[in-house]
C-alpha positions as CSV (number, residue, x, y, z in Angstrom):
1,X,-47.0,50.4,-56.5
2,X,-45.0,47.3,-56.3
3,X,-43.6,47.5,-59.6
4,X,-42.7,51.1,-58.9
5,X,-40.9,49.5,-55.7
6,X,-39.2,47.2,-58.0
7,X,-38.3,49.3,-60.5
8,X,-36.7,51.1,-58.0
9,X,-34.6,48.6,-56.5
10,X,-32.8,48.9,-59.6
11,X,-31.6,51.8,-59.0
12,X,-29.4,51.9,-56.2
13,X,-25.8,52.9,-55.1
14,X,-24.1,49.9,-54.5
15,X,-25.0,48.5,-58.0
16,X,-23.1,51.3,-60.3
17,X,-19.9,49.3,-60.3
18,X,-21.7,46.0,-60.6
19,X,-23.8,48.2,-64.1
20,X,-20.5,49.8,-65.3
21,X,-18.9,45.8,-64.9
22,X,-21.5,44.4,-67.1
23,X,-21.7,47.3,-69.9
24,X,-18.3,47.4,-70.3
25,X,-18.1,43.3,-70.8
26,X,-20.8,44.1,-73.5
27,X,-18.5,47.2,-75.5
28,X,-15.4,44.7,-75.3
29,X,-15.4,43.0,-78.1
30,X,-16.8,46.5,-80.4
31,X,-13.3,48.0,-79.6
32,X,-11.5,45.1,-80.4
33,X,-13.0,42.4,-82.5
34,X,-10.9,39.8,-81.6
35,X,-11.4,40.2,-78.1
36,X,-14.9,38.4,-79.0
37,X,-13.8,35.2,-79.7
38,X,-11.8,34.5,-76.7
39,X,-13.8,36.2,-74.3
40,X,-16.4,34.3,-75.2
41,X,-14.5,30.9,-74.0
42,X,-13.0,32.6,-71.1
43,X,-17.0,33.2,-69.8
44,X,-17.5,29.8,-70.1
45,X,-14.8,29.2,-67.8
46,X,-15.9,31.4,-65.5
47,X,-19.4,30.2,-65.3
48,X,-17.8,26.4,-65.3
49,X,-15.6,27.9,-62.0
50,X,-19.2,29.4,-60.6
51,X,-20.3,25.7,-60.6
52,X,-17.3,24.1,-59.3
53,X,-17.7,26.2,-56.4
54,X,-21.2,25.1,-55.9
55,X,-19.7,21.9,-54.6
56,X,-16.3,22.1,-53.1
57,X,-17.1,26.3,-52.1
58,X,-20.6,25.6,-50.5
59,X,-21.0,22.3,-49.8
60,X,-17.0,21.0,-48.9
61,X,-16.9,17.8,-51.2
62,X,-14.0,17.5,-53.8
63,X,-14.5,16.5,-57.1
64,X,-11.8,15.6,-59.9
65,X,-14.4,14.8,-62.3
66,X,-16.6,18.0,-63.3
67,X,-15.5,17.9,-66.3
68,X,-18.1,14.8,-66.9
69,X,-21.5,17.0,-66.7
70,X,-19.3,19.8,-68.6
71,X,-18.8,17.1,-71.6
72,X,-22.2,15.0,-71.1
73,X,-23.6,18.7,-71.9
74,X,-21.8,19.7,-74.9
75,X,-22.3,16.4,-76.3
76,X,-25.8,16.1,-76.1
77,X,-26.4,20.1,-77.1
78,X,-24.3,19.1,-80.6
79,X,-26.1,16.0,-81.0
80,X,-29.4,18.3,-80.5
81,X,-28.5,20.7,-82.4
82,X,-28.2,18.6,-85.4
83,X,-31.4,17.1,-85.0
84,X,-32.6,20.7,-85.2
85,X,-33.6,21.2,-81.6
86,X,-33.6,24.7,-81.1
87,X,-30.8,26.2,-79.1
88,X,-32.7,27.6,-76.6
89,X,-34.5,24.6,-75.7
90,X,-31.4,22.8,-75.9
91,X,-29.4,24.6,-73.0
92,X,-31.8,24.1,-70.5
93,X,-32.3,20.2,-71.4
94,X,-28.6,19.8,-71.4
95,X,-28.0,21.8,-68.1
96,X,-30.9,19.0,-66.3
97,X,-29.3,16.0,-68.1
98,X,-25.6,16.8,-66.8
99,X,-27.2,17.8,-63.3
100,X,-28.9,14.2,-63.2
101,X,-25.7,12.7,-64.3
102,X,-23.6,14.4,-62.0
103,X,-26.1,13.1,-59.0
104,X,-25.6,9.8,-59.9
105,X,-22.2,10.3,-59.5
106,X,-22.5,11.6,-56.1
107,X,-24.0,8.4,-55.0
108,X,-20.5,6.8,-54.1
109,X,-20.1,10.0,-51.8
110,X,-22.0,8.0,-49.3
111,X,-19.6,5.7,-48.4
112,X,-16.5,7.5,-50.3
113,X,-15.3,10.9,-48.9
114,X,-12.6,13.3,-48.8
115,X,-9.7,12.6,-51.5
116,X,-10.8,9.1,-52.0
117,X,-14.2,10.2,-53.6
118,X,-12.0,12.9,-55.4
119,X,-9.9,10.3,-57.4
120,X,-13.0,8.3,-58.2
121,X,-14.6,10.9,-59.8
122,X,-11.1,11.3,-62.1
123,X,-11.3,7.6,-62.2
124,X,-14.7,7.9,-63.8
125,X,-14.3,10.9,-66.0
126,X,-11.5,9.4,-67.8
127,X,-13.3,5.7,-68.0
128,X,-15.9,8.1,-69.9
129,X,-13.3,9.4,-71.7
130,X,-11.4,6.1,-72.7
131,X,-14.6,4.1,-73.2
132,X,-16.3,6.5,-75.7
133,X,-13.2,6.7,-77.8
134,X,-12.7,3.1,-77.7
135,X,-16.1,2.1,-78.4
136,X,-15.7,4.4,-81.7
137,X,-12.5,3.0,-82.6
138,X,-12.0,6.4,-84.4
139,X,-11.9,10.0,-83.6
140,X,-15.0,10.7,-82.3
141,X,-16.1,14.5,-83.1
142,X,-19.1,16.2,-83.8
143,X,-19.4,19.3,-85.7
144,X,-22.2,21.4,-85.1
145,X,-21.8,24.1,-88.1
146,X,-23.7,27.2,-87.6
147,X,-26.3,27.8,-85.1
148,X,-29.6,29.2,-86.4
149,X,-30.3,31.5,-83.2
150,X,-26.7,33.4,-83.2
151,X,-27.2,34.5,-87.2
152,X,-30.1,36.2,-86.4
153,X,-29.9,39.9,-86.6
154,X,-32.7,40.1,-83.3
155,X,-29.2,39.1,-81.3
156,X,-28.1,42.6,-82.7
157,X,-31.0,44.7,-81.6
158,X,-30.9,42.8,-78.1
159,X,-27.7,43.5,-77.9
160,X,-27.9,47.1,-78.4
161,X,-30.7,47.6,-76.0
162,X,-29.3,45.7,-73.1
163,X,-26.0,47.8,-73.5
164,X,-28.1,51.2,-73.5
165,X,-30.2,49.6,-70.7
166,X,-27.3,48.9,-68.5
167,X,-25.6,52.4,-69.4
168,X,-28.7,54.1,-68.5
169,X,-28.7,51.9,-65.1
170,X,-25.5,52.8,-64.6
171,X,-25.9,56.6,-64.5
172,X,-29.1,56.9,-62.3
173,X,-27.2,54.2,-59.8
174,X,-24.1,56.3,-59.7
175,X,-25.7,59.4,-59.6
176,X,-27.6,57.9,-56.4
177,X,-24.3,56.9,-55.0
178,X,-22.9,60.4,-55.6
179,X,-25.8,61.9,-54.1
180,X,-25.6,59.8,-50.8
181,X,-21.9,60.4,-50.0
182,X,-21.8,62.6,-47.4
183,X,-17.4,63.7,-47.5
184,X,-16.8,66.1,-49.7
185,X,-13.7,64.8,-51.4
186,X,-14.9,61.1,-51.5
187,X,-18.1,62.6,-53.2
188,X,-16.1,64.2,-55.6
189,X,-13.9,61.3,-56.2
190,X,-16.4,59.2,-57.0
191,X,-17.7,61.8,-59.1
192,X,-14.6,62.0,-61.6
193,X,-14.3,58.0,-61.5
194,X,-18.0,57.7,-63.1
195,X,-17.4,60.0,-65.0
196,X,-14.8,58.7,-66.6
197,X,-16.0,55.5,-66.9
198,X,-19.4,56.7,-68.2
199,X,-17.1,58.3,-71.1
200,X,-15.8,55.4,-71.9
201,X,-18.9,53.8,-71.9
202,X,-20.1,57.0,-74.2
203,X,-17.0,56.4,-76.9
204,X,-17.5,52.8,-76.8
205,X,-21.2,53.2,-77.4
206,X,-21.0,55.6,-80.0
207,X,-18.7,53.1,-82.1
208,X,-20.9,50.4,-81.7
209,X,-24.3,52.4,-82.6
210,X,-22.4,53.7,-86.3
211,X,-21.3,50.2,-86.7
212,X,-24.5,48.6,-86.0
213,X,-26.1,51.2,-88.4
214,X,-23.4,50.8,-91.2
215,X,-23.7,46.8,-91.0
216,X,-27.3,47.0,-91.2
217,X,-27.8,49.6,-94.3
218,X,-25.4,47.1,-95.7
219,X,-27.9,44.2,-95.0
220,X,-30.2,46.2,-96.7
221,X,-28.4,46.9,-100.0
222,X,-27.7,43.3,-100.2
223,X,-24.7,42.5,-98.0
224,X,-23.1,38.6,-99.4
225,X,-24.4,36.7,-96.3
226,X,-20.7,35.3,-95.5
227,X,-20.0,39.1,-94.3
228,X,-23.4,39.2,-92.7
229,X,-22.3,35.9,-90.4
230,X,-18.6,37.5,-90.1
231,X,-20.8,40.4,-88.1
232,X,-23.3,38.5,-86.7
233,X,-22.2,35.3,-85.5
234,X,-19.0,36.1,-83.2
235,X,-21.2,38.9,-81.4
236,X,-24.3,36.8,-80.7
237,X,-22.1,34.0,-79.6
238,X,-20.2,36.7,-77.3
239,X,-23.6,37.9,-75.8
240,X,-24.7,34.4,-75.0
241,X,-21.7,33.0,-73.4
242,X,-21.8,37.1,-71.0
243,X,-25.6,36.6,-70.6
244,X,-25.1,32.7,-69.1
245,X,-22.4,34.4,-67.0
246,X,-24.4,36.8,-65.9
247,X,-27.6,34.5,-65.2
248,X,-25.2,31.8,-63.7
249,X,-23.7,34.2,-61.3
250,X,-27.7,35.4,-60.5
251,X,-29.0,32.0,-60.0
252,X,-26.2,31.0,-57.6
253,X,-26.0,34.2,-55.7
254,X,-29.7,33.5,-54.8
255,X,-29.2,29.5,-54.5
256,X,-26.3,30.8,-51.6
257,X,-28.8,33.0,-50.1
258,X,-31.1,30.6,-49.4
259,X,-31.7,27.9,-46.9
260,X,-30.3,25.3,-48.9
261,X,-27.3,27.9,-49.6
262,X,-26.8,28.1,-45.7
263,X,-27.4,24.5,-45.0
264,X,-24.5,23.5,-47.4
265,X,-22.2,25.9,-45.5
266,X,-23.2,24.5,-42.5
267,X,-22.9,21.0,-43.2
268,X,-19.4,21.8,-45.2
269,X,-18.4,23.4,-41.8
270,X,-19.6,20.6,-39.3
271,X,-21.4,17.7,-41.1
272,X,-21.9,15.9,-37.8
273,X,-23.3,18.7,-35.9
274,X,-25.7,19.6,-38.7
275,X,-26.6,15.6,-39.0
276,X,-27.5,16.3,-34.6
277,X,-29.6,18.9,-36.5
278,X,-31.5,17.0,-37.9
279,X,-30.3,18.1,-41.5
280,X,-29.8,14.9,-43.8
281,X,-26.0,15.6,-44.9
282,X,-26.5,13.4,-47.6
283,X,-29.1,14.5,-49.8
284,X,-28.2,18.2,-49.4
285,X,-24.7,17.1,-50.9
286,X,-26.8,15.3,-53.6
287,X,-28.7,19.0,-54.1
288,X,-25.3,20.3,-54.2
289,X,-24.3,17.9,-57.0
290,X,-27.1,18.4,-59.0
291,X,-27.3,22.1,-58.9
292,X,-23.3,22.0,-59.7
293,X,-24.0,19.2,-62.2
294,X,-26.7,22.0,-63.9
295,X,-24.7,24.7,-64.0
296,X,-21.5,23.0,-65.6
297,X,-24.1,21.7,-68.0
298,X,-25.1,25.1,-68.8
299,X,-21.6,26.6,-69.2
300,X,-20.8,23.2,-71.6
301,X,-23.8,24.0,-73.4
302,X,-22.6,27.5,-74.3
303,X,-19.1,25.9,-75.2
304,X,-20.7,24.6,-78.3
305,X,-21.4,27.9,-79.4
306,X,-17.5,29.2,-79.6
307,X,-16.2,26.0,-80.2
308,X,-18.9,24.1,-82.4
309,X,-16.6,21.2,-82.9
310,X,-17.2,19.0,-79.7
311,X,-14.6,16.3,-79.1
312,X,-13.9,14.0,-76.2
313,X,-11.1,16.2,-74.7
314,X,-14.5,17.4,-73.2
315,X,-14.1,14.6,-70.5
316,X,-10.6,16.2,-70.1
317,X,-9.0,16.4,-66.4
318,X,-7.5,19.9,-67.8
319,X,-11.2,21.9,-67.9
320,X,-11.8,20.2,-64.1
321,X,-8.3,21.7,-63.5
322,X,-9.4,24.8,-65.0
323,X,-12.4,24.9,-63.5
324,X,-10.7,24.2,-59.7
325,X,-8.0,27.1,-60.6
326,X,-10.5,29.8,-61.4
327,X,-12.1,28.8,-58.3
328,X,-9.5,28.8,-55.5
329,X,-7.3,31.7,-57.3
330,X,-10.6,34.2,-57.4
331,X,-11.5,32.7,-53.7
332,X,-13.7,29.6,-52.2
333,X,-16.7,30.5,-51.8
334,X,-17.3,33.6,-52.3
335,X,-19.6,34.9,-55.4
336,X,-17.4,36.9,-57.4
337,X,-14.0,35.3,-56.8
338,X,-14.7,32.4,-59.1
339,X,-16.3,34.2,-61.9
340,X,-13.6,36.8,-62.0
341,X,-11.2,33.8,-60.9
342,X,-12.7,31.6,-64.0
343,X,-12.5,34.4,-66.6
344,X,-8.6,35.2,-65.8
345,X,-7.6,31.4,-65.8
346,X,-9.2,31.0,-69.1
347,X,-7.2,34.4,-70.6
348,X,-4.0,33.3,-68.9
349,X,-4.4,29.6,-70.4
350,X,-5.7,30.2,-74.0
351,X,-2.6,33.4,-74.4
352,X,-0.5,30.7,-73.6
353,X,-1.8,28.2,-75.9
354,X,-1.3,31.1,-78.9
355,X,2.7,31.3,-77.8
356,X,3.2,27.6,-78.1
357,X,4.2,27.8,-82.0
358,X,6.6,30.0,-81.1
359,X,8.0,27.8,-78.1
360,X,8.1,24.9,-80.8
361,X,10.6,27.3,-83.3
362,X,12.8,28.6,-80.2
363,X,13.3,25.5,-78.1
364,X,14.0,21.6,-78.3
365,X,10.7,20.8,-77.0
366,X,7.9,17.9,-78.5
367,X,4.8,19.4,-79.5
368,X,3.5,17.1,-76.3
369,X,6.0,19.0,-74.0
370,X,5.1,22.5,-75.6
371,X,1.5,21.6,-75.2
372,X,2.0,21.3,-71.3
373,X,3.1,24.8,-70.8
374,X,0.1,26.3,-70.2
375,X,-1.2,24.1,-67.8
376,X,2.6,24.0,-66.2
377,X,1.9,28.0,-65.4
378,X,-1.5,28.3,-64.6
379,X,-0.4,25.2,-62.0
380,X,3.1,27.8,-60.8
381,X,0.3,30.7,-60.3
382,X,-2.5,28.6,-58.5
383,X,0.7,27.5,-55.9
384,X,1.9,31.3,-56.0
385,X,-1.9,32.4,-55.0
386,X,-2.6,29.1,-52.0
387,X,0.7,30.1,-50.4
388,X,0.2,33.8,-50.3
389,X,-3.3,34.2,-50.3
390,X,-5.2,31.0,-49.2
391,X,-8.6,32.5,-49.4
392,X,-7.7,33.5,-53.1
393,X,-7.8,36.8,-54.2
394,X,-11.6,37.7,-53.4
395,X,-11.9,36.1,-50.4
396,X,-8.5,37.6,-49.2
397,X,-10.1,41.3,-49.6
398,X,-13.0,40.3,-47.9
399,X,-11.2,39.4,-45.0
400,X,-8.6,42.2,-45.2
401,X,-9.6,44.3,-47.7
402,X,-11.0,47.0,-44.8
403,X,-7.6,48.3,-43.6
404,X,-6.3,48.9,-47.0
405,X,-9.9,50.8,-47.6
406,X,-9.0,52.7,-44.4
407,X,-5.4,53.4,-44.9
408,X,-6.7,55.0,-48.9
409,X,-9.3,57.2,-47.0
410,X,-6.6,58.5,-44.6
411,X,-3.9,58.9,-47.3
412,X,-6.6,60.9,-49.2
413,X,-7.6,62.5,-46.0
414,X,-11.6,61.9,-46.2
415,X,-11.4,61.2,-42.4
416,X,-10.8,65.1,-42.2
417,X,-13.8,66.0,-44.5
């Protein structure tokens, strides 16, 4: 009975857009194969912003330096890796080191706060930095190769079958949600909307079933395994880097819903009214840490997997910056702001990596100067987005989003239904 309970919480009205979200993420990269590459890196953006948030969203401390359980994580996954650790162990071990790490560096918090404790934590990412490649006294880089795991074809079947899965979750959910609106119009709104999204969904999945079965009665009349890893390894690496996403943005939703979620808010809010509490401020902002610490671990885990060279621009300020732009410009937090936040600040900045060639052949620039632009726009849009919409996008529709909801339904006239 309490499976059947389960089962059925599945299946319910407000989770069709959340199902359509997720399957259409998953048929991305089968309309356009280059879309797999860089989505993949924009995910792990978006899970890195998820983190960030844990911290400076939920819990109110700033922090200049998350790129150091971000880099301690990829690092240690490419280093395990070539011992021949398997991935899937690896993730998890490198998401506990960098949480552990990233405690430690919440120590100082103690006695350092506000934008003090900020610019240590840049102080001490870039000592990491500067110490690793001085120690080295060469370019320190390690290349993983291949990973085992993603040129398996049982990423290809799982792949298939969570697609069909969420498709098929999709349609009972939006049926259900169909069913329970009671206006007329609105119910028949919402019925062309699915439906066209469900079509979509249909064409996209029909291209991606004949592919799959072409690639695979290739395998089996002796496909040359460099075209068996052209397939393979750019979709499995896609599907882990949505998956981690996916479970990031699931593991935090439910870390925010708890007790310790609330107590962070709380203590962000007033930390000496919560300390009256009783609540020890401290050592919930060293939770904080580590579960932020984890979760950047996790999302520089996955990095290795799109980018398997790992390098010490991993200790970079820029993927902190990134990491802070996908937050606020999707919305402090909130849940969704930074994910969706994350995943546009990672488009915006690797489309305008691609243009910088051409900025090079057009202009008097340096390659250093050309090399800035990116991070000279996303920095023009995350001042465009504070000053008109403080909360950030997200967080701005939660707050307002209502009288634009009810000015649609009057211009559409459901009121009248």
């Amino acid at each position: 009975m309490m499976r059947v309970e389960k089962l059925r919480g599945l299946v319910l009205p407000h989770r069709a857009l959340g199902y359509l979200v997720m399957a259409a993420i998953l048929a991305a990269p089968w309309v356009d194969r280059s879309l797999a590459a860089g989505l993949a890196l924009s995910y792990v953006w978006a899970s890195l912003a998820l983190s960030y948030n844990i911290l400076l969203g939920f819990a109110g401390v700033a922090s200049f330096g998350h790129a150091v359980p971000f880099g301690v994580a990829a690092f240690l996954t490419a280093y395990m890796l070539k011992a021949g650790v398997p991935y899937l162990v690896v993730i998890p071990v490198a998401g506990i080191v960098a949480g552990a790490i990233y405690t430690v560096m919440g120590l100082p918090a103690y006695r350092v706060r506000g934008i003090y404790y900020a610019i240590l934590t840049l102080a001490i990412a870039e000592a990491l930095r500067s110490t690793i490649e001085s120690t080295a006294r060469t370019t320190v880089a390690l290349t993983v190769g291949s990973i085992a795991e993603l040129e398996s074809l049982a990423g290809l079947y799982i792949y298939l079958a969570l697609f069909l899965l969420l498709v098929a979750l999709a349609l009972a959910s939006a049926a259900q949600d169909v069913k329970s609106t009671r206006r007329k119009r609105a119910r028949f709104l919402k019925a062309v909307v699915y439906a066209v999204f469900l079509a979509g969904l249909a064409a996209a999945g029909y291209r991606m079933l004949f592919s799959s079965a072409e690639f695979l009665a290739g395998v089996s009349a002796g496909m040359p395994r460099v075209r068996v890893m052209r397939f393979l390894y750019p979709l499995n690496a896609y599907l882990l880097s949505a998956v981690a996403l996916a479970a990031c943005y699931i593991a935090i939703k439910r870390l925010a819903e708890s007790p310790l979620g609330t107590t962070l808010v709380a203590i962000r809010e007033n930390p000496v009214r919560a300390s009256v509490l009783g609540y020890n401020v401290f050592a919930h902002q060293l939770a904080a840490f580590f579960a932020s610490g984890f979760f950047g671990g996790i999302a520089g885990s996955v990095y290795v997997a799109s980018i398997p060279t790992v390098m010490t621009d991993v200790f970079g300020s820029d993927k902190t910056f990134l990491a802070l732009t996908g937050a606020i410009i999707g919305g402090l937090g909130t849940l969704v702001g930074p994910a969706v936040g994350g995943i546009v600040a990672g488009v915006l900045r690797d489309y305008l990596s691609s243009l910088t060639p051409a900025l090079l052949s057009v202009s008097g620039l340096t390659p250093q100067q050309a090399q800035l632009i990116p991070s000279f726009v996303l920095g023009v849009i995350y001042i465009a987005v504070v000053l008109a919409m403080p909360y950030g996008v997200w967080g701005t529709w939660l707050l307002r989003g209502w009288k634009l909801k009810r000015k649609l339904e009057n211009l559409l006239g459901f009121g009248a239904s």
